[in-house]
C-alpha positions in Angstrom: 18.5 -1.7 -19.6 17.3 -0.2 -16.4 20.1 2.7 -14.8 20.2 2.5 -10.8 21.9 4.8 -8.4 23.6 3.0 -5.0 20.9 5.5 -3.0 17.8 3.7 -5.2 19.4 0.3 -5.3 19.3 0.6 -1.2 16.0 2.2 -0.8 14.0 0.9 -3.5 14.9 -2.7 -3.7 11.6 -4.5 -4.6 11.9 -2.6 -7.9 15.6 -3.9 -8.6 14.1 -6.9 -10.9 13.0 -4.4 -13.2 17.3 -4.6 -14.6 16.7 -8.5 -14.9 13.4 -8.3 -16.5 14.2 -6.2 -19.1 17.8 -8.2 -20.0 15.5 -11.5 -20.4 12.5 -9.3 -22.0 10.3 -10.7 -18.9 7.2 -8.6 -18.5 6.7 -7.0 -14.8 3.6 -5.8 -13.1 3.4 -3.8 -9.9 0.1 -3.1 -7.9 -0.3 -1.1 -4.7 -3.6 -0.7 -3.6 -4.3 1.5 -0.5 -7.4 2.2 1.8 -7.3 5.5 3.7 -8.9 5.8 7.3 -10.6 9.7 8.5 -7.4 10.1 11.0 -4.6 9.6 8.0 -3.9 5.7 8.8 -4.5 2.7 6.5 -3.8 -0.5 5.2 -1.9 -1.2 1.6 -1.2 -4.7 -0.4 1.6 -4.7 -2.7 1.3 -7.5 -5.4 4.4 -7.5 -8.1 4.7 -10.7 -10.2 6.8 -11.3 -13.4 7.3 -14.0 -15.8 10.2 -16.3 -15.0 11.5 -19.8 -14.8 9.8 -21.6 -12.2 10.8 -25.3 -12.7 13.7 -25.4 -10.5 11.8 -24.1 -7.5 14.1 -21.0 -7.6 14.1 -18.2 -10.4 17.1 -15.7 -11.2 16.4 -12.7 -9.0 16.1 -14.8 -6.0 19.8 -13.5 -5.2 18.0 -9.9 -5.0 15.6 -11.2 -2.2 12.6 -9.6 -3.8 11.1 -13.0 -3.8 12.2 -13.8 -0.3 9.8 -13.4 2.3 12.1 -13.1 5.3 14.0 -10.3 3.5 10.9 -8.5 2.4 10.1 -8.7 6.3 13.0 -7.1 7.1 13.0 -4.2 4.2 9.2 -3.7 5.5 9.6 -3.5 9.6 9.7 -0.7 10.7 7.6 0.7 14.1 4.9 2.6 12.4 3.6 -0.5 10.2 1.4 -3.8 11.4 2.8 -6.4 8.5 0.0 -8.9 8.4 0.8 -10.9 5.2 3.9 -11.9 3.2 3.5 -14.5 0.6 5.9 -15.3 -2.0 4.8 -18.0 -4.3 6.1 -19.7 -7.8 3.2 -20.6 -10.4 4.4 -23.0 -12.6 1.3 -23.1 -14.6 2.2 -19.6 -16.5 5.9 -19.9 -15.5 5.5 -16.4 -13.1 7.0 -15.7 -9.4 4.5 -13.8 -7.1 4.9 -11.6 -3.9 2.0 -9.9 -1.8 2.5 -8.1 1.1 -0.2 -6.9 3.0 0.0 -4.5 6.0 -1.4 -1.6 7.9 0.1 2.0 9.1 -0.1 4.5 11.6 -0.2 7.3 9.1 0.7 7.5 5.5 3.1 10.0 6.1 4.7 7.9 8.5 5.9 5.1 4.8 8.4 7.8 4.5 10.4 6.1 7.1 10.2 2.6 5.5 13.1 2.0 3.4 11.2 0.7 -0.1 9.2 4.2 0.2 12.2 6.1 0.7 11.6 8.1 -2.3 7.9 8.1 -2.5 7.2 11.1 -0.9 4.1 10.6 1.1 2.1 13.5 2.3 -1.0 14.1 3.7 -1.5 17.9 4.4 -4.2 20.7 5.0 -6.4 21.8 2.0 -9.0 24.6 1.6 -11.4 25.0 4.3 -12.5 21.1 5.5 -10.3 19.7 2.6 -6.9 16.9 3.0 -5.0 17.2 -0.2 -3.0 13.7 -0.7 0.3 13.2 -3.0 2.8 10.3 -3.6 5.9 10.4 -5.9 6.2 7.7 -8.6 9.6 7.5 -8.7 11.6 7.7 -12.4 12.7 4.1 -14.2 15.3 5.4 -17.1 15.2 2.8 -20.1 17.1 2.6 -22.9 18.7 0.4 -25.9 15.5 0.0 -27.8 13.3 -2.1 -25.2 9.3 -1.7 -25.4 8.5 -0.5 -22.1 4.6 -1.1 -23.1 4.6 -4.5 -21.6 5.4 -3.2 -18.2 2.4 -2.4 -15.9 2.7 -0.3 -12.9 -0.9 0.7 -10.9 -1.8 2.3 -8.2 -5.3 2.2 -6.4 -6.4 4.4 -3.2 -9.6 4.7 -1.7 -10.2 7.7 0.1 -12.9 8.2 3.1 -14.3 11.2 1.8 -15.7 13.1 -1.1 -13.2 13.7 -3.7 -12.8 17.0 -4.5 -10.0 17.1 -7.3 -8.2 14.2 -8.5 -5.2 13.3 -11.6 -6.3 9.7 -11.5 -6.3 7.9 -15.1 -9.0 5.4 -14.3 -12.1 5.8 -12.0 -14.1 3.6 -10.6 -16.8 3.7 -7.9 -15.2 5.3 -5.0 -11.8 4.2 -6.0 -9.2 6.1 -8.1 -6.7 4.3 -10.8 -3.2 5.5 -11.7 -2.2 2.7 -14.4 1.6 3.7 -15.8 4.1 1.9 -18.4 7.3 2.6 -17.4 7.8 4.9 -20.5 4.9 6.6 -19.6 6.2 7.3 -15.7 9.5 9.2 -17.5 11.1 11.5 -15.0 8.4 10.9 -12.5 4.5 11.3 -11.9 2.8 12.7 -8.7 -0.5 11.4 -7.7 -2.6 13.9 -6.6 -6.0 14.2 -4.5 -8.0 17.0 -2.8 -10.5 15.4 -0.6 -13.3 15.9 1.8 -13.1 14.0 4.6 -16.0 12.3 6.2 -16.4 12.7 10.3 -14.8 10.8 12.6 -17.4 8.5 14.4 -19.9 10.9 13.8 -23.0 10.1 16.3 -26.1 9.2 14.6 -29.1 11.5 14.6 -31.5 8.9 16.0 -29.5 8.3 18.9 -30.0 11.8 20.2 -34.0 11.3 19.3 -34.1 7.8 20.9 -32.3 9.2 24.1 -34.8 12.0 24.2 -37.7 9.5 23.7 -36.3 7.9 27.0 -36.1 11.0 28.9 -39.2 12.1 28.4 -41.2 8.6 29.4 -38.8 8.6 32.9 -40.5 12.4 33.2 -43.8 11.2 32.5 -43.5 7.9 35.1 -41.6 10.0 37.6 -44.5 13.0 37.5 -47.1 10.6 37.3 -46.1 8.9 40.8 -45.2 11.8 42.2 -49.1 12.8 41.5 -50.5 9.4 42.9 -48.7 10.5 46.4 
């Protein structure tokens, strides 16, 4: 059984199901992936879906309103996020319930303020000399009584607009970093962790500067060459 205090139960609440999932031996899977931008914003898509009777059109954490659309709109609004997408769906051909919601912010240290994130410590800081260095919490999910926690699947994606410097990512791929957990393995906690190096912001291309030059020097040339033929 999954261990709550009131303060996570408040703050953390599209994680709740995790109690119900492990009392009906359900198997949950949580994915946030998240694209960075130079100036610190972003977008993120959280997708979480777990096995569960679908027949009735209704499943047993609908009470929890984790699979409620207008209540996830209301956990989510805050003034420093653009929701874009909410979709909560029931697939009765493998019995699961589904929720995505997609979204963009002003800052990734601004999440702090959003009540699921509450304790996800964002941050976004100064590194070494033209270096961010990046860290989120994974919060702790005690377990107990014997359960295998190996069937729950918790990742976390980022893309970063830089070149990565140091990273504790599990799973690389291309430009994009992995952190794949069970919920045994997240224990007491994890912190994702990421120096990068950030590219320029709108950075003007060289052949601009050689194409206005270009320009100059035939309005010269005309300009001399008439002023000749006077």
């Amino acid at each position: 059984m999954i261990q709550f205090t009131s303060a996570r139960f408040t703050s953390i609440k599209i994680l709740l199901f995790t109690f119900f999932t492990l009392s009906l031996a359900g198997c949950l899977n949580y994915e946030q992936e998240v694209s960075f931008n130079p100036d610190g914003s972003g977008d993120m898509k959280i997708h979480y879906w777990i096995k569960a009777d679908t027949s009735g059109g209704k499943t047993f954490y609908d009470p929890l309103g984790i699979f409620n659309a207008d209540s996830l709109r209301s956990d989510f609004n805050s003034p420093n996020i653009n929701i874009e997408n909410i979709t909560v769906s029931n697939d009765t051909t493998d019995s699961t319930s589904h929720a995505v919601i997609e979204f963009s912010f002003t800052h990734i240290d601004s999440l702090n303020k959003v009540k699921p994130f509450a304790e996800y410590h964002f941050s976004l800081q100064d590194g070494a000399a033209g270096q961010k260095v990046f860290s989120q919490f994974i919060p702790p999910i005690a377990t107990g009584f014997g359960l295998n926690d190996s069937t729950y699947q918790i990742t976390y994606s980022y893309t970063f607009p830089g070149e990565i410097v140091t990273h504790n990512a599990t799973q690389v791929e291309k430009k994009k970093l992995f952190w794949k957990y069970t919920l045994a393995e997240i224990g007491k906690g994890k912190t994702i962790s990421v120096s990068f190096r950030p590219f320029k912001l709108k950075e003007t291309p060289y052949w601009i500067f050689f194409l206005a030059g270009f320009v100059l020097l035939v309005v010269i040339f005309f300009l001399f060459r008439k002023k000749r033929s006077w």
